[in-house]
Residue frames as qw, qx, qy, qz and C-alpha x, y, z in Angstrom:
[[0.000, 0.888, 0.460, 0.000, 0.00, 0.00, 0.00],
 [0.289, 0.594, 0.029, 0.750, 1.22, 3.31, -0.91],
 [0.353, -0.120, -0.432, 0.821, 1.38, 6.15, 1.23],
 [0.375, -0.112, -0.224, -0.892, -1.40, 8.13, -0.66],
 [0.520, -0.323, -0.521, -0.595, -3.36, 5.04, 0.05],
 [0.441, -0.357, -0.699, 0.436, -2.85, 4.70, 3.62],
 [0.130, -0.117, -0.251, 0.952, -3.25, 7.89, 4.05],
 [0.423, -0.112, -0.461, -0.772, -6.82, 7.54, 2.39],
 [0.582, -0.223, -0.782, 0.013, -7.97, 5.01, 4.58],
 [0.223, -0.381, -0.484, 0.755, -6.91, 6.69, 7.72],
 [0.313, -0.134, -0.216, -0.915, -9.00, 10.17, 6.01],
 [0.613, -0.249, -0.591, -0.461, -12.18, 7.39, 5.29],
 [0.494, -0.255, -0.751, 0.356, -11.93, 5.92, 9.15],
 [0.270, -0.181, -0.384, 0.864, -11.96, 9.35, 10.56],
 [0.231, -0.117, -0.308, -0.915, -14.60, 10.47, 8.46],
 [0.417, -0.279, -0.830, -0.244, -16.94, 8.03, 9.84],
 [0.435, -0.702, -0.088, -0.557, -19.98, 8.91, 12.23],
 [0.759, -0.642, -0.009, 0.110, -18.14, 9.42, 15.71],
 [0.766, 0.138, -0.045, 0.626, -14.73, 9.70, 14.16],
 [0.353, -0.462, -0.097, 0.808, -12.40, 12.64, 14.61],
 [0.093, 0.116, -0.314, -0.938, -14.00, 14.73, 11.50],
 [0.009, -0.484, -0.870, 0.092, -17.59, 13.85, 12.30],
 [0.032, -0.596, -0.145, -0.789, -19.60, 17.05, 11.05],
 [0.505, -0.667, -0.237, -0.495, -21.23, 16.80, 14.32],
 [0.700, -0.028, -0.375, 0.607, -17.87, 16.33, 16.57],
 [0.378, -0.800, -0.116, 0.451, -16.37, 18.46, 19.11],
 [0.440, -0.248, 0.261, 0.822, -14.05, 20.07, 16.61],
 [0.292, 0.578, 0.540, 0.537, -16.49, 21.25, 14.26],
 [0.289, 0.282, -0.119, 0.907, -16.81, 24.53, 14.11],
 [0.607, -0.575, -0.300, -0.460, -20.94, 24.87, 15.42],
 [0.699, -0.553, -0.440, 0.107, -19.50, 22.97, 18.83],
 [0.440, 0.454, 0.018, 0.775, -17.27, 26.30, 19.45],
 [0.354, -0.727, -0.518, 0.279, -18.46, 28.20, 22.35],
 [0.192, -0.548, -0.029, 0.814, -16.70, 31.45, 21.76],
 [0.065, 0.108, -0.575, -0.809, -18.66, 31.42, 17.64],
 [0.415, -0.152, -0.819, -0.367, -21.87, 29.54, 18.60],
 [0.457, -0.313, 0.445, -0.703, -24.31, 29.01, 21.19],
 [0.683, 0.079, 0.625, -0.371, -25.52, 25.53, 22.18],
 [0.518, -0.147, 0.807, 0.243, -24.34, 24.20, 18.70],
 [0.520, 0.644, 0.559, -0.045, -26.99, 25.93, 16.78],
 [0.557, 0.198, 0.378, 0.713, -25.62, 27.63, 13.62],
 [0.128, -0.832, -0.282, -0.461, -28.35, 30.34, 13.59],
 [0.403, -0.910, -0.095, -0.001, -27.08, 31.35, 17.13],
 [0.721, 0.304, -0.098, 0.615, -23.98, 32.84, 16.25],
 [0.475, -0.521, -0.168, 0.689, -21.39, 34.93, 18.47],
 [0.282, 0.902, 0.143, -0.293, -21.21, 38.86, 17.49],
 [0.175, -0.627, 0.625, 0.431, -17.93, 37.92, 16.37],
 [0.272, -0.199, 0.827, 0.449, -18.78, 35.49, 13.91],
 [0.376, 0.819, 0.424, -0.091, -21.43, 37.36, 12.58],
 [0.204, 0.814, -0.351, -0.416, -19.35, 40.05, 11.59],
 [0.418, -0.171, 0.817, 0.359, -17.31, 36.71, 10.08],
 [0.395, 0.414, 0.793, 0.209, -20.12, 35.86, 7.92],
 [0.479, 0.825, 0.233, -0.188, -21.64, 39.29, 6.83],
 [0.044, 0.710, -0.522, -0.471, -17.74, 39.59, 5.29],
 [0.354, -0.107, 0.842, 0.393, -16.99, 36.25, 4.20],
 [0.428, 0.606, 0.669, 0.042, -21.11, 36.88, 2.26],
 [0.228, 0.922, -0.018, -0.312, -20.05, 40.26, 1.17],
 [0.258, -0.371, 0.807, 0.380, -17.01, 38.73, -0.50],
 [0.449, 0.304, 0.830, -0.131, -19.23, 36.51, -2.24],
 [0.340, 0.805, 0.442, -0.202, -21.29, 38.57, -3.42],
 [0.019, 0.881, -0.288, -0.375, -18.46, 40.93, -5.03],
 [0.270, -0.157, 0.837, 0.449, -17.30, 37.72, -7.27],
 [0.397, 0.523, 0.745, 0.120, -20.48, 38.33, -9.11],
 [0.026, -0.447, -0.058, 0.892, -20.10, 42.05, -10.17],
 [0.229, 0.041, -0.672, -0.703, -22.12, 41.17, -13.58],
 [0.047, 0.428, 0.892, -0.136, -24.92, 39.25, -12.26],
 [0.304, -0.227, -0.440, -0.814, -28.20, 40.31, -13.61],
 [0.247, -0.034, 0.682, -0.687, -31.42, 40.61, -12.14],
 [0.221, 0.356, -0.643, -0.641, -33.38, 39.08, -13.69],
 [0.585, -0.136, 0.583, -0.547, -34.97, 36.66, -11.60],
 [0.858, 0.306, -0.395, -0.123, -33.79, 33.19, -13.23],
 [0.567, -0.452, 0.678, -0.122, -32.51, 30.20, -11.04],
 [0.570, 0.472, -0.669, -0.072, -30.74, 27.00, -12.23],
 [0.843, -0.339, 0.356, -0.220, -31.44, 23.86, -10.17],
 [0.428, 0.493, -0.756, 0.036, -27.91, 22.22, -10.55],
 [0.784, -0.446, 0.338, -0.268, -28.26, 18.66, -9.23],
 [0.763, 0.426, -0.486, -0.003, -26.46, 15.41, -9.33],
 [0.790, -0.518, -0.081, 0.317, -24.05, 13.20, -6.84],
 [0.726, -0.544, 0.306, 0.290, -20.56, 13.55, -6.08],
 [0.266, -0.400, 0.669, 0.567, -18.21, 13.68, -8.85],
 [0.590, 0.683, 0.403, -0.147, -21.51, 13.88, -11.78],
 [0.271, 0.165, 0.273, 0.908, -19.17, 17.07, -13.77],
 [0.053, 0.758, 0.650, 0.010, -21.59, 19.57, -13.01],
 [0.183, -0.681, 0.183, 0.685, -19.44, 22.14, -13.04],
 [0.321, -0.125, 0.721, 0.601, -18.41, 21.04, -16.44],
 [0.221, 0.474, 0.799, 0.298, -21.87, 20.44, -17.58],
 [0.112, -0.828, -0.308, 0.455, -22.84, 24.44, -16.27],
 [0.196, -0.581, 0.291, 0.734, -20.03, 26.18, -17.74],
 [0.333, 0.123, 0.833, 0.424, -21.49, 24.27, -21.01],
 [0.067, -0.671, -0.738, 0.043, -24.50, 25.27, -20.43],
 [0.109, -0.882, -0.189, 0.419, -24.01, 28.79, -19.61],
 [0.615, 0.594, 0.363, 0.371, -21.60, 29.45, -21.88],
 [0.297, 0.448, -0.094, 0.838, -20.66, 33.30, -22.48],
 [0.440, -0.619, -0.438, -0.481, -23.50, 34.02, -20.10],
 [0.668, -0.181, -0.580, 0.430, -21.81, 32.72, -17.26],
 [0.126, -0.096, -0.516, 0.842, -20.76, 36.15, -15.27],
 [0.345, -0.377, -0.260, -0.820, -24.44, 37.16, -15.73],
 [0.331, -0.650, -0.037, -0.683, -24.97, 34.75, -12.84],
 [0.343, -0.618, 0.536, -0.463, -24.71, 34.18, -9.01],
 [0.728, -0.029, -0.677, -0.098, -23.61, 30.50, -8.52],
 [0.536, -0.550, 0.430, -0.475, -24.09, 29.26, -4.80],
 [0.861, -0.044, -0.507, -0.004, -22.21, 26.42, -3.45],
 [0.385, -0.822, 0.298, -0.295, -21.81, 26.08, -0.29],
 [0.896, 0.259, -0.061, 0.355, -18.35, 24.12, -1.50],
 [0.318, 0.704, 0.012, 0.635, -17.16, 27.61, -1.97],
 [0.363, -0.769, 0.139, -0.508, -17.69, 28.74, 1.66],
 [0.839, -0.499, 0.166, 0.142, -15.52, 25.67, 3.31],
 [0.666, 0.465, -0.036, 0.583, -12.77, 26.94, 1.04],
 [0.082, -0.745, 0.061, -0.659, -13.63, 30.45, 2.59],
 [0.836, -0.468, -0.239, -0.159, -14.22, 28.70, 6.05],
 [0.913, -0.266, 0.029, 0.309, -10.96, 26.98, 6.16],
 [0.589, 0.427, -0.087, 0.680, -8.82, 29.61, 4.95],
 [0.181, -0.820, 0.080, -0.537, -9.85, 31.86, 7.62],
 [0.949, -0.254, -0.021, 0.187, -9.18, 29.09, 10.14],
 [0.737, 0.250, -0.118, 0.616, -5.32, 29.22, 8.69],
 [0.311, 0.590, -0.071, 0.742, -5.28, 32.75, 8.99],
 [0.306, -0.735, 0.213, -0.566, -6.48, 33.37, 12.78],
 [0.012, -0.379, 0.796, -0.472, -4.86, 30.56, 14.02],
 [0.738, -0.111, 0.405, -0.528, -8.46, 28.53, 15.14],
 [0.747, 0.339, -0.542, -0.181, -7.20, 25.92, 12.46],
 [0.460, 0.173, -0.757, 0.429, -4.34, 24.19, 14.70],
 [0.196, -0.215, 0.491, -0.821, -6.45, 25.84, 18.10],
 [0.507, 0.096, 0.525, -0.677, -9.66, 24.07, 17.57],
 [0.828, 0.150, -0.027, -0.540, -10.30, 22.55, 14.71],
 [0.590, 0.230, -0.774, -0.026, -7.70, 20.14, 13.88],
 [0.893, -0.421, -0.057, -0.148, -8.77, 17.02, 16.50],
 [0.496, -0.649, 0.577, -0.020, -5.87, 15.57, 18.40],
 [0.877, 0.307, 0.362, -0.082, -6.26, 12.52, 16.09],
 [0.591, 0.780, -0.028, 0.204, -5.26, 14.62, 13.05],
 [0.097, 0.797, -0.589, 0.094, -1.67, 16.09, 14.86],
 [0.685, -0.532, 0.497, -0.006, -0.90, 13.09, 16.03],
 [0.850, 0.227, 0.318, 0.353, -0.93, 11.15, 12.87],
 [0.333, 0.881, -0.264, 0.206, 0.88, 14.99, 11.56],
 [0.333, -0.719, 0.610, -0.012, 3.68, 14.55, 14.52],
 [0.836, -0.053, 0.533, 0.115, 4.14, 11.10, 13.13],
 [0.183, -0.230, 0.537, 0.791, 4.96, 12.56, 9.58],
 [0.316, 0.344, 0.799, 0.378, 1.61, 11.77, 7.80],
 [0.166, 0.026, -0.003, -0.986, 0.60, 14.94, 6.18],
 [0.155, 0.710, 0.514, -0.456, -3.17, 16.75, 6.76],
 [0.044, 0.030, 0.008, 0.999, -4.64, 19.43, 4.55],
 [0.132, 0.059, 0.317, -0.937, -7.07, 21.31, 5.23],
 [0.661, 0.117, -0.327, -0.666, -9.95, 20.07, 2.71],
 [0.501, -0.053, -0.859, 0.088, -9.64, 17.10, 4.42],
 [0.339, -0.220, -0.820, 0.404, -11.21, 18.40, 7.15],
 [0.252, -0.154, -0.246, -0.923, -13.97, 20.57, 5.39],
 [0.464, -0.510, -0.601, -0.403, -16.89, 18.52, 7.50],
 [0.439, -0.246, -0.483, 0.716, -15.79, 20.31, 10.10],
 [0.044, 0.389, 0.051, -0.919, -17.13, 23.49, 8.85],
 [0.045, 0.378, 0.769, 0.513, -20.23, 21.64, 6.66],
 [0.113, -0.763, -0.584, 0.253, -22.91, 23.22, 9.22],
 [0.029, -0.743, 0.002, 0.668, -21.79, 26.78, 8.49],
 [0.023, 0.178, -0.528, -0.830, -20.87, 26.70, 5.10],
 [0.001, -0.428, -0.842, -0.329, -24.25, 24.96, 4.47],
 [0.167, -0.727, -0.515, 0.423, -25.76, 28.06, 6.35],
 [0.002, 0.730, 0.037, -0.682, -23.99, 30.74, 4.60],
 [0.036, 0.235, 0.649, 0.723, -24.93, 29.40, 0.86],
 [0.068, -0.731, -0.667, -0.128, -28.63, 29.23, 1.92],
 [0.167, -0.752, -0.203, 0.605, -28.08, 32.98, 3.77],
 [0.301, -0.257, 0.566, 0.723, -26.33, 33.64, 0.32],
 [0.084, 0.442, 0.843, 0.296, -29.27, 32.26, -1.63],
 [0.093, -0.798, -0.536, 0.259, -31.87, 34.28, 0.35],
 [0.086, -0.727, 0.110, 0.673, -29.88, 37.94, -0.05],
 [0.263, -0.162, 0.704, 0.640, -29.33, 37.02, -3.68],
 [0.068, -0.540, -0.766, -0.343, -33.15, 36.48, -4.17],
 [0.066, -0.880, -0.196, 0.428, -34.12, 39.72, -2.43],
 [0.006, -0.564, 0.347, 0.749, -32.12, 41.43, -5.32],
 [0.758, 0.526, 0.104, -0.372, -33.97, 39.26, -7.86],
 [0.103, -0.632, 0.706, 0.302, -30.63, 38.17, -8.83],
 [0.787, 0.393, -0.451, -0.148, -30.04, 35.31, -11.68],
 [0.551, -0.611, 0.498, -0.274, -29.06, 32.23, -9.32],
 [0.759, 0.029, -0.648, -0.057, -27.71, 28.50, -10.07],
 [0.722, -0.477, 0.345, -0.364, -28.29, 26.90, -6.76],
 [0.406, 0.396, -0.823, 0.035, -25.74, 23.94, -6.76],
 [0.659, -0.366, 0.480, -0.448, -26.96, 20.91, -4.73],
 [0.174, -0.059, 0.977, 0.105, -26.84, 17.05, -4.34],
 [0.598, 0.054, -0.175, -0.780, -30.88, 17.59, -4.38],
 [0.192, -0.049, -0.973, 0.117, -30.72, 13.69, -2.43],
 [0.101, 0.383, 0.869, -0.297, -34.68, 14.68, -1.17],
 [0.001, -0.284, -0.639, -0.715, -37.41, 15.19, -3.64],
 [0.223, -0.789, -0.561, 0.114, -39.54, 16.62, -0.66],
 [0.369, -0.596, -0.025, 0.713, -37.12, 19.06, -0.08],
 [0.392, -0.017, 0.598, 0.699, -36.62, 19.74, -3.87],
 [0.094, 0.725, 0.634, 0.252, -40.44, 20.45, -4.37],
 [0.262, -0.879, -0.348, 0.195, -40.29, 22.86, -1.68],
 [0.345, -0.370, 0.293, 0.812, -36.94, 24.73, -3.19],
 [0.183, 0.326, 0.646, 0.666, -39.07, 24.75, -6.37],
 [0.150, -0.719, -0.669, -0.116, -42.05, 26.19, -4.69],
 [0.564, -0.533, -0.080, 0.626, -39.78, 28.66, -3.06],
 [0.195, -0.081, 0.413, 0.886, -38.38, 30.19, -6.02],
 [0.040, -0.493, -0.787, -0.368, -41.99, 30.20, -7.74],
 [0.351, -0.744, -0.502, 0.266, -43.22, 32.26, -4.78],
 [0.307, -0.629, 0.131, 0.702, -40.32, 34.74, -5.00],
 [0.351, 0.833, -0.067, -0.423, -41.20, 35.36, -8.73],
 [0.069, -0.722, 0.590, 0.354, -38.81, 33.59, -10.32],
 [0.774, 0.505, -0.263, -0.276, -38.33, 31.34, -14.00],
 [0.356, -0.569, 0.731, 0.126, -36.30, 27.93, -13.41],
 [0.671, 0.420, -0.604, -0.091, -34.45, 25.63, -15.33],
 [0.706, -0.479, 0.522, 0.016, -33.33, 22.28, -13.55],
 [0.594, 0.583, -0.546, -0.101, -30.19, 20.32, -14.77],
 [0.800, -0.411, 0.424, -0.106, -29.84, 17.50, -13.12],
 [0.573, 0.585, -0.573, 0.022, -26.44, 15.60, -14.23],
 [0.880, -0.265, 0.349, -0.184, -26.32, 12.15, -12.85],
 [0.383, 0.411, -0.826, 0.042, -23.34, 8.96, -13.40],
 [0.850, -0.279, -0.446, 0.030, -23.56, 5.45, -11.27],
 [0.603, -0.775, 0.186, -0.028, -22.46, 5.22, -8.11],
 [0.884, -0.029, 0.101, 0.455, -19.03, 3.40, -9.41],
 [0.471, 0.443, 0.047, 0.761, -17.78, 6.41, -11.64],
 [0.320, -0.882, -0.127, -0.321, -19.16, 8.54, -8.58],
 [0.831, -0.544, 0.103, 0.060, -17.20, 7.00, -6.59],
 [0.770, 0.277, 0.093, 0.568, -13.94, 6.20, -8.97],
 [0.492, 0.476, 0.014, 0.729, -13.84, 10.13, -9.50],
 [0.411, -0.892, 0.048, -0.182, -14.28, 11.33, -5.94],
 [0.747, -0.513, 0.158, 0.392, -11.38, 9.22, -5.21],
 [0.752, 0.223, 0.178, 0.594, -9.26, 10.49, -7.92],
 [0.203, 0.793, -0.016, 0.574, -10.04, 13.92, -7.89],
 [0.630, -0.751, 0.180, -0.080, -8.84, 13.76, -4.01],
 [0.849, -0.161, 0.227, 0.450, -5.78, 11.58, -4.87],
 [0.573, 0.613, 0.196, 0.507, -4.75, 14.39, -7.51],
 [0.138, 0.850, -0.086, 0.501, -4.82, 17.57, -5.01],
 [0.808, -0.561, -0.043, 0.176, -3.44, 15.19, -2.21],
 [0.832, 0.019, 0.245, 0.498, -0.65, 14.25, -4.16],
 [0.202, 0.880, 0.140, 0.406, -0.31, 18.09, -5.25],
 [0.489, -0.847, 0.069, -0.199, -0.36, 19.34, -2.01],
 [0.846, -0.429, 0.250, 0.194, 2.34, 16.95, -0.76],
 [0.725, 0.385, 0.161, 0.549, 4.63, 17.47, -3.99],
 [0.311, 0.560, 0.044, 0.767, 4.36, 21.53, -3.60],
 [0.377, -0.359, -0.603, 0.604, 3.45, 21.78, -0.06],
 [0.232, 0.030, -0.140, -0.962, 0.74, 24.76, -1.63],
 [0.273, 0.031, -0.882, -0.382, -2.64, 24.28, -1.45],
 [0.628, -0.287, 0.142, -0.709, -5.73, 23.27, 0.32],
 [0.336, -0.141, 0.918, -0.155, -5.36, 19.86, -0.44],
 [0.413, -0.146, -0.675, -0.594, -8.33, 17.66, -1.97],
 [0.540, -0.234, 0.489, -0.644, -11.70, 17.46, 0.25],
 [0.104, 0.031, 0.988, -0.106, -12.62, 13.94, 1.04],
 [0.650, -0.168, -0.051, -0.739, -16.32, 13.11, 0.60],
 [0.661, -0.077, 0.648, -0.371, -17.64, 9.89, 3.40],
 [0.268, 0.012, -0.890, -0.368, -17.95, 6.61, 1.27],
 [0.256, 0.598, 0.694, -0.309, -21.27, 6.13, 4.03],
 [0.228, 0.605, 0.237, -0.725, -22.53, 9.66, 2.18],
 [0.164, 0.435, -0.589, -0.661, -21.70, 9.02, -1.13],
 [0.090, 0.033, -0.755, -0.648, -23.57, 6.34, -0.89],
 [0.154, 0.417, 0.608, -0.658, -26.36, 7.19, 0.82],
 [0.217, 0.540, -0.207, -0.787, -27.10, 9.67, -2.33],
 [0.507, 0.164, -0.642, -0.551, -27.96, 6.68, -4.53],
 [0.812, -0.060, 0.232, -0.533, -30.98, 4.35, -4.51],
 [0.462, -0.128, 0.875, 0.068, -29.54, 0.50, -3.55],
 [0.632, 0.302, 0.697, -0.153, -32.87, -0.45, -5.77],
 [0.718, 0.669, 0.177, -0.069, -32.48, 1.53, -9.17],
 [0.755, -0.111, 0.130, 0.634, -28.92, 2.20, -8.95],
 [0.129, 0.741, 0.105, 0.651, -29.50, 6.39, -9.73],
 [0.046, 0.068, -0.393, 0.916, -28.75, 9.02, -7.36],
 [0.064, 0.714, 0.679, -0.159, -31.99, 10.00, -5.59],
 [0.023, -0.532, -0.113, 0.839, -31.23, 13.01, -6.90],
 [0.061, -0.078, -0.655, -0.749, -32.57, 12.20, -10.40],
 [0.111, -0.681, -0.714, 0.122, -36.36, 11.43, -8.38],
 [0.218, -0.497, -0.222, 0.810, -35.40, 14.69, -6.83],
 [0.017, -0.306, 0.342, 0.888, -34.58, 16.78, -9.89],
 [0.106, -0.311, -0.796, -0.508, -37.68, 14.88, -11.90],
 [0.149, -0.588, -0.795, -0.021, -40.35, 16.26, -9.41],
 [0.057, -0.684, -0.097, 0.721, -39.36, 19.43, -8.92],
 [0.029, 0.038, 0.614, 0.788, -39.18, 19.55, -12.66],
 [0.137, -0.376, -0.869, -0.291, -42.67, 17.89, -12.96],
 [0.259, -0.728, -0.604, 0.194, -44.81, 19.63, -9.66],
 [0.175, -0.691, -0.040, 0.700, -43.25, 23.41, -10.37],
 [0.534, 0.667, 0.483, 0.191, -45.06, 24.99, -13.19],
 [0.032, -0.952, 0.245, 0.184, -42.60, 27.87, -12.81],
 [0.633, -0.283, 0.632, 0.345, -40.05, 25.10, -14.22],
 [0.484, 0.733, 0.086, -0.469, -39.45, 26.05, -17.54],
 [0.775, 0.474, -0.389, -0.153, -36.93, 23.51, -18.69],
 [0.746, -0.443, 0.439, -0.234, -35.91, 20.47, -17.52],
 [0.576, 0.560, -0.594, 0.034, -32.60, 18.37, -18.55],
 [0.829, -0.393, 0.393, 0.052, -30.89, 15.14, -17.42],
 [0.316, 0.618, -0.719, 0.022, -26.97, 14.53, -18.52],
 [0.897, -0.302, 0.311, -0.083, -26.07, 11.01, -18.14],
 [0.023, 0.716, -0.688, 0.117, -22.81, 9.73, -17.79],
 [0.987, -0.104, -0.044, -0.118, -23.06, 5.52, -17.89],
 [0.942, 0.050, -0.095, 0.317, -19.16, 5.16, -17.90],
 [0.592, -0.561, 0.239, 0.526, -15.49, 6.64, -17.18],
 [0.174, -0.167, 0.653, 0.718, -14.62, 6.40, -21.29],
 [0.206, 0.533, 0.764, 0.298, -18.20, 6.83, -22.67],
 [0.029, 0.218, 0.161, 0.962, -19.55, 10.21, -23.90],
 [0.128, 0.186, 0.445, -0.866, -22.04, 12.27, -21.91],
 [0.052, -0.425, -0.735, -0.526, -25.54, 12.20, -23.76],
 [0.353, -0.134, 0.185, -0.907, -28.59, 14.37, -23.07],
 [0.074, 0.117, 0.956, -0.259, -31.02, 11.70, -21.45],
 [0.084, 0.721, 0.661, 0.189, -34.27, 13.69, -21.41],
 [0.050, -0.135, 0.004, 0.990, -34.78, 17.33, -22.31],
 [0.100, -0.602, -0.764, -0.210, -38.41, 18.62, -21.72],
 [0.023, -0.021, -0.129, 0.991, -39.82, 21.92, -21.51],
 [0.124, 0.563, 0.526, -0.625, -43.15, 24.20, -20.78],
 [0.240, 0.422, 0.402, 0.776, -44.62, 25.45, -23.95],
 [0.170, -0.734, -0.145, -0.642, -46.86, 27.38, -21.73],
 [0.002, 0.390, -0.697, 0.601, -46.29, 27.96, -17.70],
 [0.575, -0.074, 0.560, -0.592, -48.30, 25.29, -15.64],
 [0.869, 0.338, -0.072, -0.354, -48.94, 23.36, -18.47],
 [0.969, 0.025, 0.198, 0.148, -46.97, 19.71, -19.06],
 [0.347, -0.645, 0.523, 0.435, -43.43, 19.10, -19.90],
 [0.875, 0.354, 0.326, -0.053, -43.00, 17.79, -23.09],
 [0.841, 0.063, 0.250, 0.475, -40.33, 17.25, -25.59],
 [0.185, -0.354, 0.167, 0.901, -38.09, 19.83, -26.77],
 [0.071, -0.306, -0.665, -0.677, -39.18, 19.26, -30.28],
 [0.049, 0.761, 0.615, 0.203, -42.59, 19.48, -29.74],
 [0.115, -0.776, -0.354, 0.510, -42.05, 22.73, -28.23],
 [0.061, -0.399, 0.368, 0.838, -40.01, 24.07, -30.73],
 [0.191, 0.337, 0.699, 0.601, -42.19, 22.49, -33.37],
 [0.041, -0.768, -0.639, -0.013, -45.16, 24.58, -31.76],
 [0.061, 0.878, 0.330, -0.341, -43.79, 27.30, -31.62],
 [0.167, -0.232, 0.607, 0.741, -42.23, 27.26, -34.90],
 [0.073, 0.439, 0.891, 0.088, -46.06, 26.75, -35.86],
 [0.146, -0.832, -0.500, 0.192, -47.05, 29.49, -33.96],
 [0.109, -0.778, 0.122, 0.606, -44.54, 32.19, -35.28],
 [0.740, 0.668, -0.001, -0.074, -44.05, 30.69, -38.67],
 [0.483, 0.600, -0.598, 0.220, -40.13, 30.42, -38.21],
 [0.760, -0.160, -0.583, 0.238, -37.78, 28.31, -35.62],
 [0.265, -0.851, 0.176, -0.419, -37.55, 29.73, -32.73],
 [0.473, 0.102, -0.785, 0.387, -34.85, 28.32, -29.75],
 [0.519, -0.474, -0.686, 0.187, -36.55, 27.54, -26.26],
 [0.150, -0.595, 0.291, -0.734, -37.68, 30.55, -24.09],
 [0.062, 0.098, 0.756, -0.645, -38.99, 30.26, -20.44],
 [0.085, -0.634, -0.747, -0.182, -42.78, 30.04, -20.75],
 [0.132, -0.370, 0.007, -0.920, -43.96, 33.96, -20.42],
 [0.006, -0.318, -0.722, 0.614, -46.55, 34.64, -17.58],
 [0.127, 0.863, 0.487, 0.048, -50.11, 36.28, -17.80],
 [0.073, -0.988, -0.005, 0.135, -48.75, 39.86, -18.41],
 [0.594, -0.602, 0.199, 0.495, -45.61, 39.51, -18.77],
 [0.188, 0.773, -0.347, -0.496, -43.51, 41.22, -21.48],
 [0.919, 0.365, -0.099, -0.110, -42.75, 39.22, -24.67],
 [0.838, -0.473, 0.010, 0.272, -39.63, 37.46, -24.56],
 [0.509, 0.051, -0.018, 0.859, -35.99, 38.91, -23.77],
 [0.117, -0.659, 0.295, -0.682, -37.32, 41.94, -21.94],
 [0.247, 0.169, -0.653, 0.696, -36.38, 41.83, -18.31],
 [0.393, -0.744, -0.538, -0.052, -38.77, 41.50, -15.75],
 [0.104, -0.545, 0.199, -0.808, -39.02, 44.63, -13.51]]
């Protein structure tokens, strides 16, 4: 056994429920008494409020283009799906127009503050982690990002919320592993006014698995080579596969992403990327849109064919238009 893979093993032990990097451990960052009260994330010290309205004003200032515009993107999918990949496709030039939320992004932000005030080595790293460090076996930091899942998962959604009070263009990044929850994200947006697209980009649990472990083995083996770096965050081999259903072998996020598609008539197109292999080419699985809002999903084509029917030339997919609303490509107000 290599070193990378011992050193994976020990990660995967530690990651387990009770282990030293249990999200819900003494080291995490919620069980803190001088940032937290009584463990709850919402009851936060006055110091680490001010933490969060910077670390969300930051945030916000990587979007200086975002539009308002009130459009949301329901990125779902497991673990290692490419959804990044399949977004940037997807969005194209379009991209800085808008506000992506992962609350990935905020245990980057999390843990780098950590480094910088010293609470890294003071509180979060567990005794566990220096010991196996005094022994020689390096740590970094993304390895011990479920330390700081409860907060970062607090300041996307806090993210989310201020973003939709400006009407802002959103892509909500998520696993989307409960299709109750999913309805009610859908119903959410809908309420707040607002035209979504879901993309739900799904692979088997094997290549889920295959390319969590590589893309960790790549910025381990980084880290250790240039001693720069965060490192590569682990994701639980329980969680990963939790996220897929034992009986059809899909992520539950494809249920997910299909009923919010289906029960939110504010859903105005609705894609599934599938990924069956390592060496086999992506394919668009099913692509169904709204020709009118509330009204059935149905094949691209047909929409375009109707409303190549209905204007006399092709047209490319809009969002279904509301009662009143302006024809399409003008901005809602």
């Amino acid at each position: 056994m290599t070193p990378t893979d011992a050193h994976r093993e020990t990660v995967r032990a530690y990651s387990r429920p009770g282990g030293p990097l249990d999200p819900a451990g003494p080291n995490a960052t919620t069980a803190n008494p001088r940032w937290f009260f009584g463990h709850d994330v919402r009851r936060r010290t006055r110091e680490r409020r001010a933490l969060h309205r910077r670390l969300l004003d930051e945030a916000r200032a990587e979007h200086p283009a975002a539009r308002a515009e009130r459009r949301a993107i329901v990125l779902a999918g497991p673990p290692g799906a490419g959804k990044s990949t399949v977004l940037r496709d997807v969005l194209g030039v379009d991209a800085s127009a808008w506000v992506t939320i992962d609350a990935d992004e905020f245990k980057h932000k999390l843990l780098r503050e950590a480094l910088a005030d010293g609470s890294y080595e003071d509180f979060l790293k567990p005794a566990a982690v220096a010991e196996r460090e005094a022994a020689g076996e390096p740590f970094y930091p993304l390895e011990l990002a479920s330390l700081v899942h409860e907060e970062s998962s607090f300041l996307a959604k806090q993210m989310r919320h201020e973003a939709m009070a400006e009407g802002l263009n959103v892509v909500i990044d998520s696993v989307l592993s409960s299709p109750d929850k999913a309805v009610a994200l859908g119903q959410h947006l809908a309420a707040a006014g607002y035209r979504v697209e879901v993309i739900d980009v799904e692979v088997p649990y094997e290549l889920s698995e295959q390319r969590i472990a590589q893309r960790w083995r790549e910025s381990y083996e980084n880290a250790v080579a240039t001693g720069e770096g965060l490192g590569g965050r682990w994701v639980p081999s329980a969680y990963a596969r939790e996220v897929f259903d034992a009986q059809t072998g899909r992520a539950r996020s494809q249920e997910s992403a299909l009923r919010l598609a289906q029960e939110c008539g504010a859903v105005t197109r609705y894609r599934r990327f599938w990924t069956p292999s390592n060496d086999a080419t992506r394919i668009v699985e099913v692509d169904r849109a709204r020709a009118v809002e509330n009204g059935p999903l149905i094949d691209i084509a047909a929409v375009d064919a109707l409303r190549t029917a209905r204007t006399g030339r092709p047209d490319r997919v809009r969002p279904a238009r509301r009662p009143g609303q302006e024809a399409d490509g003008a901005h809602e107000r």
